[in-house]
Phi, psi and omega in degrees: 000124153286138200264175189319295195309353186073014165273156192283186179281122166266180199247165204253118187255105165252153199256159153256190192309323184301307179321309200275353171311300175278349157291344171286299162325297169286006177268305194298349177277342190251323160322287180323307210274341161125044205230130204276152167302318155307315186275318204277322168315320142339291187306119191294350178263351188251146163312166190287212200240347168297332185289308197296301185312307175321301200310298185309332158301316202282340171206130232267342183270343147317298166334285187320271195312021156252332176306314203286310184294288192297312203292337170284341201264152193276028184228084178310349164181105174256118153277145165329087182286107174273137167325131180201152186280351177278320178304271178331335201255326171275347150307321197271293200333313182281001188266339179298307171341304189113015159308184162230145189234053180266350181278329200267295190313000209259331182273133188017278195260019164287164158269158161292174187293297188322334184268341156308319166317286177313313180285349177296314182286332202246325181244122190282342175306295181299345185255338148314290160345309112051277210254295160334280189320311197301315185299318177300327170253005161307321188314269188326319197274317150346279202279336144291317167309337182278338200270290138026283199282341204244344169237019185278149168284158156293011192256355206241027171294310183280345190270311200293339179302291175326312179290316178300326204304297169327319168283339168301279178327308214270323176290325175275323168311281188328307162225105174254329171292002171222354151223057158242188156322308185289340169285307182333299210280297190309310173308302209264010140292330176298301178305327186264319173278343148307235177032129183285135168279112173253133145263114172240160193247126152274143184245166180228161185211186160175141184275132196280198216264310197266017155066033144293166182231099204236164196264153175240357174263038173246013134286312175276001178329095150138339187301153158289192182301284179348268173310299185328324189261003161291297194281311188300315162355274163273012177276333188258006187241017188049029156286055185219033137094126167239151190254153193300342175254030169090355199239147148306125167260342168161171194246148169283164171311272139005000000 
């Protein structure tokens, strides 16, 4: 069954207390971090938002402790960020900034992280967008390590070392096909497939009775030094065979 908004019905799960504390405990932590009750109750991992409220009735240090959660949180009476192509663009845009983006999701007038989610799962034009902005911002975040290293003091080397290091990591998890490891792996595949493929062939020769010079290798092909100097052996004792191209074709027996 579906509800007005079209998310399905969960089915009415019941806790005892220990449960319901520490399911409280996780609501109240994302109420802090700046997430309206309604978005986090989305979440298909959390009770509904009719279930928190019943808890708050039914026990009263529960309540306190979401009063307590809303008095922390920096968005203190937060609405619903419904989808709009002005919304989404502006959300990447700060995420291009070199936001994070529980950080982004954190502010007012942002959706929360669950609704980001959900729209990431539902609409793919956007977790492409997405995905575009993240690359844009390893660009920005590149170019801050650069700026980072090049305006650093010498007494301030061990703090700016720490910082690049951290943006290098953080710049390669973003786009690891152009600074992570797999660019690495590609130029030298690339590198390796530019380069002319050379080959080489050994050849054997070996001298007939009449002090000719004729090629033996396609006899002696795979043989050792041992068989090899055999076949040179009887080329020179005129026991051998010539091919129509001039090379031995085999030795006699004999």
């Amino acid at each position: 069954m579906a509800r007005a908004d079209g998310a399905a019905k969960r089915d009415y799960v019941r806790r005892v207390y220990v449960q319901k504390v520490a399911m409280m405990a996780r609501v109240c932590r994302r109420i802090e971090g700046g997430e309206d009750v309604t978005e986090i109750c989305r979440d298909p991992t959390m009770p509904a938002r009719s279930t928190v409220m019943s808890w708050t009735v039914q026990h009263p240090e529960l309540r306190e402790a979401m009063e307590a959660a809303h008095a922390l949180s920096p968005a203190v009476r937060r609405v619903h960020v419904r989808w709009s192509d002005e919304v989404a663009a502006e959300f990447l845009a700060r995420i291009v900034d070199g936001r994070g983006l529980r950080e982004v999701c954190a502010e007012g007038d942002m959706p929360a992280h669950c609704t980001v989610t959900r729209w990431l799962n539902e609409r793919p034009e956007f977790a492409r967008a997405y995905q575009a902005a993240r690359v844009a911002q390893a660009d920005r975040l590149f170019d801050l390590a650069w700026r980072i290293a090049c305006e650093t003091e010498p007494a301030e080397v061990a703090v700016a070392r720490l910082k690049i290091s951290t943006l290098k990591w953080r710049v390669g998890r973003l786009a690891p096909r152009k600074y992570g490891p797999w660019r690495a792996v590609a130029e030298a595949e690339a590198e390796a497939a530019a380069k002319p493929q050379v080959t080489f062939y050994a050849r054997t020769f070996a001298l007939t009775p009449d002090r000719k010079v004729v090629d033996v290798s396609d006899v002696v092909a795979g043989l050792d030094r041992e068989g090899e100097g055999r076949v040179q052996a009887a080329v020179q004792a005129g026991r051998f065979v010539l091919a129509p191209n001039g090379r031995v074709a085999g030795v006699w027996d004999g």
